[in-house]
LODOVO-58341 format. One line per field, with one value per residue (C-alpha): z, x, y; residue in three letters; residue number from 1. Coordinates in nm, 3 decimals. Each point is the difference from the previous one (the first is absolute). Layout:
zz <- c(Z/...)
xx <- c(X/...)
yy <- c(Y/...)
code <- c(Ala/...)
pos <- c(NUM/...)
This chain:
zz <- c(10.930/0.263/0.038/0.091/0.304/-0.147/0.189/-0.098/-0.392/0.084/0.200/-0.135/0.292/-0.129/-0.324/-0.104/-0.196/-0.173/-0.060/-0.217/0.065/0.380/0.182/-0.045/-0.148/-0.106/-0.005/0.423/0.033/-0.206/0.210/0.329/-0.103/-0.110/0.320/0.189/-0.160/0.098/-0.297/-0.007/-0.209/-0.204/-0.061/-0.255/-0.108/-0.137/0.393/0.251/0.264/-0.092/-0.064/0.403/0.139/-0.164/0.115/0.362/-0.022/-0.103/0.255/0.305/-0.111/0.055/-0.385/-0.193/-0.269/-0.235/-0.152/-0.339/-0.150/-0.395/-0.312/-0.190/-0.320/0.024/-0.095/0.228/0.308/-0.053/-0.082/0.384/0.123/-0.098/0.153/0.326/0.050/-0.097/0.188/0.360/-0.074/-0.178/-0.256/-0.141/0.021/-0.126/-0.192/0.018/-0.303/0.167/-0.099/-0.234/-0.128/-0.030/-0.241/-0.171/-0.323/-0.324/-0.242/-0.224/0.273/0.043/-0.033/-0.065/0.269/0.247/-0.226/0.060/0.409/0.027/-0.146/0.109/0.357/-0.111/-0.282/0.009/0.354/0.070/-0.243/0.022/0.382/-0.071/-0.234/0.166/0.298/-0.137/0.028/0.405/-0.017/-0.212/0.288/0.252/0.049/0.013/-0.272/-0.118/-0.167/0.085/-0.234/0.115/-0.320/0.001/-0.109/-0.245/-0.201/-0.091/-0.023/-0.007/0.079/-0.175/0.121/0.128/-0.350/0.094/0.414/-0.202/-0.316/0.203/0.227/-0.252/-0.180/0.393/-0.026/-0.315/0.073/0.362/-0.238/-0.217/0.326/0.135/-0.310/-0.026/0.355/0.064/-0.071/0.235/0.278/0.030/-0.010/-0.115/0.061/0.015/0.203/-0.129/0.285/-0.081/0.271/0.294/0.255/-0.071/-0.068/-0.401/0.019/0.249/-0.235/-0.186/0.330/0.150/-0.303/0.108/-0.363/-0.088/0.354/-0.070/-0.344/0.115/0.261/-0.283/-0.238/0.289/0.078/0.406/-0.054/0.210/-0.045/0.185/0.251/-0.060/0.265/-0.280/-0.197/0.198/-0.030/-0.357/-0.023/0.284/-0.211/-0.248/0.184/0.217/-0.069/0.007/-0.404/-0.071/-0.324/-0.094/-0.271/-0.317/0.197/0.098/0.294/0.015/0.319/-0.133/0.231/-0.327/-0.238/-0.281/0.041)
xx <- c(9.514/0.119/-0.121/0.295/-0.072/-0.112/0.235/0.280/-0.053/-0.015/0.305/0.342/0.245/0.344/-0.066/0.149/-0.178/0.065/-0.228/0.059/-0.201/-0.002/-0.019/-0.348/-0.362/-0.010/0.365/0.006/-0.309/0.099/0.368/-0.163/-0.273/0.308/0.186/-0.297/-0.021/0.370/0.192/0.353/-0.092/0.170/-0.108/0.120/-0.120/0.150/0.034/0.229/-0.234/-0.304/0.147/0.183/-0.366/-0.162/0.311/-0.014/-0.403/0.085/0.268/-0.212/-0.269/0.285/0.090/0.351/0.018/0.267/-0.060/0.166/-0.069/-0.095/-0.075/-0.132/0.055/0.372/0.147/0.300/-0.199/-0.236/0.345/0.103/-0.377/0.053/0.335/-0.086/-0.270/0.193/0.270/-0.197/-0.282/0.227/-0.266/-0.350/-0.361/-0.215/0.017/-0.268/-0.027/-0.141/0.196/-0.194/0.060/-0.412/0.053/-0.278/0.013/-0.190/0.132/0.067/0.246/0.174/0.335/0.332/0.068/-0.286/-0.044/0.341/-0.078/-0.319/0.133/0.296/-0.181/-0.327/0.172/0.356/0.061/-0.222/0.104/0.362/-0.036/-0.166/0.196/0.325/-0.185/-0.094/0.300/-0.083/-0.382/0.110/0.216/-0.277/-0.248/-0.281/0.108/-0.274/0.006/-0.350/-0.003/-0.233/-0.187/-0.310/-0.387/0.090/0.230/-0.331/-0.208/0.197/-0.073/0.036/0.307/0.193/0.066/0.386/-0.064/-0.296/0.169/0.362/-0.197/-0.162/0.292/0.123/-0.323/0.084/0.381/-0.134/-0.175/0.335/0.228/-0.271/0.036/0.384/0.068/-0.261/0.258/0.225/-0.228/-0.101/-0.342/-0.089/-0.281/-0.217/-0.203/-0.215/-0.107/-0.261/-0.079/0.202/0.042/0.391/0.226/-0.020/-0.381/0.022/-0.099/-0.228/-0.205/0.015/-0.185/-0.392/-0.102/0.266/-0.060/-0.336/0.058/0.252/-0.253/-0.294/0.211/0.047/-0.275/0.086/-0.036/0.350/0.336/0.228/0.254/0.376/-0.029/-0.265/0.306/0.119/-0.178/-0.035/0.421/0.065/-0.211/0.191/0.317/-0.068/-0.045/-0.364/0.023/0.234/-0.178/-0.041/0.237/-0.088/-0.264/-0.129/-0.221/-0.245/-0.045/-0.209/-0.293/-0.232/0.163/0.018/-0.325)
yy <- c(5.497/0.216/0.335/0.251/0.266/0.325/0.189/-0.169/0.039/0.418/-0.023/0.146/-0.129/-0.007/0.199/0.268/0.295/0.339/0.244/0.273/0.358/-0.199/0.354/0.097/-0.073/-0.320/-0.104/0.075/-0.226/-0.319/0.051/-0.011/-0.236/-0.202/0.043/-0.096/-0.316/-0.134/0.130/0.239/0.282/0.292/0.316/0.179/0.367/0.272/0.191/-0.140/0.155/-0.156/-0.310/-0.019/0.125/-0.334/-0.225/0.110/-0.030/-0.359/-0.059/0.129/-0.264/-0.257/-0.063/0.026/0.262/0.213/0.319/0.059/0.381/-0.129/0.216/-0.295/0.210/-0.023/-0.343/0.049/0.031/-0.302/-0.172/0.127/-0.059/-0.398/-0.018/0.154/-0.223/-0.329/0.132/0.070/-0.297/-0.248/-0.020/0.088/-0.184/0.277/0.315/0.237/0.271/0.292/0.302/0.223/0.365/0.142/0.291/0.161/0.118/0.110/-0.186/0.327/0.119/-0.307/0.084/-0.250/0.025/-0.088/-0.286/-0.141/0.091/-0.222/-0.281/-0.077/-0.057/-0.146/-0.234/-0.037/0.071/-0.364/-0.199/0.085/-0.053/-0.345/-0.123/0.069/-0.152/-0.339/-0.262/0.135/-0.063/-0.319/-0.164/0.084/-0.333/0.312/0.264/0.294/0.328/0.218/0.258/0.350/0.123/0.136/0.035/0.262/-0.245/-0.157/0.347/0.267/0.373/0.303/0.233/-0.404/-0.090/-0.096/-0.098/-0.266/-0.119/-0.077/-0.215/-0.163/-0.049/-0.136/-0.228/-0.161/-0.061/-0.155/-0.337/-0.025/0.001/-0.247/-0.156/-0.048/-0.029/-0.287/-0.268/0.128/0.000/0.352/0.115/0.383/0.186/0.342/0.188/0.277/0.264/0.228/0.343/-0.070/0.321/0.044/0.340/-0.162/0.061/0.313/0.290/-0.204/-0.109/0.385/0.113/-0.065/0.013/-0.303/-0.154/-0.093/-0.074/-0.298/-0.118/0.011/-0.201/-0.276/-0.273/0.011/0.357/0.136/-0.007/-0.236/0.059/-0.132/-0.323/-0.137/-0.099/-0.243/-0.284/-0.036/0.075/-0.280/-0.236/0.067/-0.026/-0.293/-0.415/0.114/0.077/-0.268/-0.133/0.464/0.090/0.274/0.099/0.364/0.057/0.337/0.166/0.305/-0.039/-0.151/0.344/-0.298/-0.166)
code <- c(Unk/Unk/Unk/Unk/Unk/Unk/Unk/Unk/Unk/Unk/Unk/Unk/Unk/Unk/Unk/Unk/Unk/Unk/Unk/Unk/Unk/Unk/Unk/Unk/Unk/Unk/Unk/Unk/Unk/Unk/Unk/Unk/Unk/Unk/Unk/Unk/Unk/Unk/Unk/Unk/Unk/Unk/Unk/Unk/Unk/Unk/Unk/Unk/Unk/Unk/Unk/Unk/Unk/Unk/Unk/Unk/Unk/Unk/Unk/Unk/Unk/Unk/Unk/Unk/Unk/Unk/Unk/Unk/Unk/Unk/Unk/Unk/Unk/Unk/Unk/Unk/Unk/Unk/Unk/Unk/Unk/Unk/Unk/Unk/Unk/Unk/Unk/Unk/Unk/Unk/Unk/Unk/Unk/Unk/Unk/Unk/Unk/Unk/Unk/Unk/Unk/Unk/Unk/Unk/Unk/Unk/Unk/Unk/Unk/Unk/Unk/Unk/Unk/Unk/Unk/Unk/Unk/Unk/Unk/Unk/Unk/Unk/Unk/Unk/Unk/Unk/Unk/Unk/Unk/Unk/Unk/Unk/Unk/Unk/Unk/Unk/Unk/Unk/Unk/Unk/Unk/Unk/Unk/Unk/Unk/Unk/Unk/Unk/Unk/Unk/Unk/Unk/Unk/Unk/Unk/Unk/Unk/Unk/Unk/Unk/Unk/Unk/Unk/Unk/Unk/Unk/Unk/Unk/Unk/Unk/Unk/Unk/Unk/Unk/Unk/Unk/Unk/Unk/Unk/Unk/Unk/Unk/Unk/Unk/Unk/Unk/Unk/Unk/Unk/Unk/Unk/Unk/Unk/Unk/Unk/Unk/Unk/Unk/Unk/Unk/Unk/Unk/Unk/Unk/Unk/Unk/Unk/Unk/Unk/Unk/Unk/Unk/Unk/Unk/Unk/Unk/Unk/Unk/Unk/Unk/Unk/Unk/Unk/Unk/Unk/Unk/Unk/Unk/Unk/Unk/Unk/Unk/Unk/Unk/Unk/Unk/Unk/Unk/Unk/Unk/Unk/Unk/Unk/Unk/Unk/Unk/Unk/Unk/Unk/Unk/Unk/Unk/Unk/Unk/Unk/Unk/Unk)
pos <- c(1/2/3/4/5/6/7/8/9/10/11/12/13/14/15/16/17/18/19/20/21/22/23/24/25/26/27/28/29/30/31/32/33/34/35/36/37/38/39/40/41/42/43/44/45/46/47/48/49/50/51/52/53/54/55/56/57/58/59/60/61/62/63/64/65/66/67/68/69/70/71/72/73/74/75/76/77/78/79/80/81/82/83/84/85/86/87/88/89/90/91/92/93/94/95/96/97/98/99/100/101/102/103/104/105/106/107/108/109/110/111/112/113/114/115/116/117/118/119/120/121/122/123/124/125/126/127/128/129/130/131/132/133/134/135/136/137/138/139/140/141/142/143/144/145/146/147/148/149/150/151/152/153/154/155/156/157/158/159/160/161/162/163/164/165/166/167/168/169/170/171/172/173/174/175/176/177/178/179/180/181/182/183/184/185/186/187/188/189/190/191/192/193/194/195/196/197/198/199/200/201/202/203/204/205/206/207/208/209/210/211/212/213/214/215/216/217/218/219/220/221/222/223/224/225/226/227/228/229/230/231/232/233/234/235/236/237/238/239/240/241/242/243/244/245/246/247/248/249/250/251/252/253/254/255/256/257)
């Protein structure tokens, strides 16, 4: 048996990845974390701005990157997300589901509306993007879909009734794209954040009274800054999880212990 180099099973040379919600929080750090580790990344968010400013962070660190302004919501532009990054890459190795519209809601004032909103990015958005992405991810040797849920699609909180049940909903559609995309050579998994210090989480973590709720409810006892992302989504990405597929790893700080 020979033991492969460490480094090389983390190492994303020659790949291509999109990230979706790739501008800040989260989404920025898995596309630089991504970048760092050898692979061509898109970043796709809703503001042309913010997606340039995390392109030209990538390309003064030496890597090759392509903004693509994305409202994940809107079937036509994940059609034109896809094409741009075919077009510019000449394929796609990983997909990273991090786009996610956080409203807050009682469910008594829910309207139609904001309903309709929240899951076309947290549910359709993602799977539309994935599935229209797969004869790609197929014809790469090295094809995965990460999908971004979250600790509240296991517990959720009062007030995130539609942010918690569309990611859940996310969670459960991640094992049945795992599970019909196996045979095709594509693996599909989750990651479930819990408090990470991102503008998502801003309001919550400026109130002291919820601040040290979240840091009670945690068995490290603080909440994590966005680089604490990476590693878990470049396992994911990289040869590193190669035998990984329907599963969901929590990085919540112990929230679900």
């Amino acid at each position: 048996m020979t033991i492969p180099d460490p480094r090389d099973l983390f190492d994303l040379t020659g790949r291509t990845a999109l990230v979706t919600g790739g501008s800040r929080g989260l989404g920025r750090a898995i596309a630089l974390g991504f970048a760092a580790a050898g692979a061509r990344v898109v970043v796709a968010s809703r503001k042309a701005d913010a997606c340039d400013t995390v392109v030209a962070e990538i390309a003064a660190a030496g890597g090759e990157a392509l903004a693509v302004p994305t409202h994940v919501g809107r079937p036509d532009q994940v059609d034109a997300l896809l094409a741009a990054t075919v077009d510019h890459f000449g394929g796609l190795d990983i997909l990273v589901n991090n786009a996610a519209n956080p409203l807050a809601t009682p469910l008594t004032d829910m309207t139609s509306e904001a309903f309709d909103a929240s899951y076309a990015v947290n549910v359709k958005g993602p799977v539309l993007l994935a599935a229209r992405a797969l004869d790609h991810l197929a014809a790469s040797a090295h094809g995965v879909v990460i999908n971004v849920i979250t600790v509240g699609a296991f517990n959720p909180g009062e007030y995130l009734g539609l942010y918690c049940s569309g990611k859940a909903a996310l969670w459960s559609l991640t094992r049945v794209m795992a599970k019909e995309w196996a045979p095709r050579g594509v693996r599909v998994n989750a990651i479930a954040p819990g408090p990470f210090r991102t503008d998502m989480m801003a309001a919550t973590l400026d109130n002291p009274a919820f601040y040290d709720s979240i840091v009670a409810s945690t068995l490290v006892k603080r909440v994590a800054d966005p680089e604490e992302i990476v590693g878990t989504a470049l396992y994911l990405a990289s040869d590193a999880s190669s035998y990984v597929t329907g599963s969901c790893v929590t990085v919540d700080g112990g929230i679900m212990a």
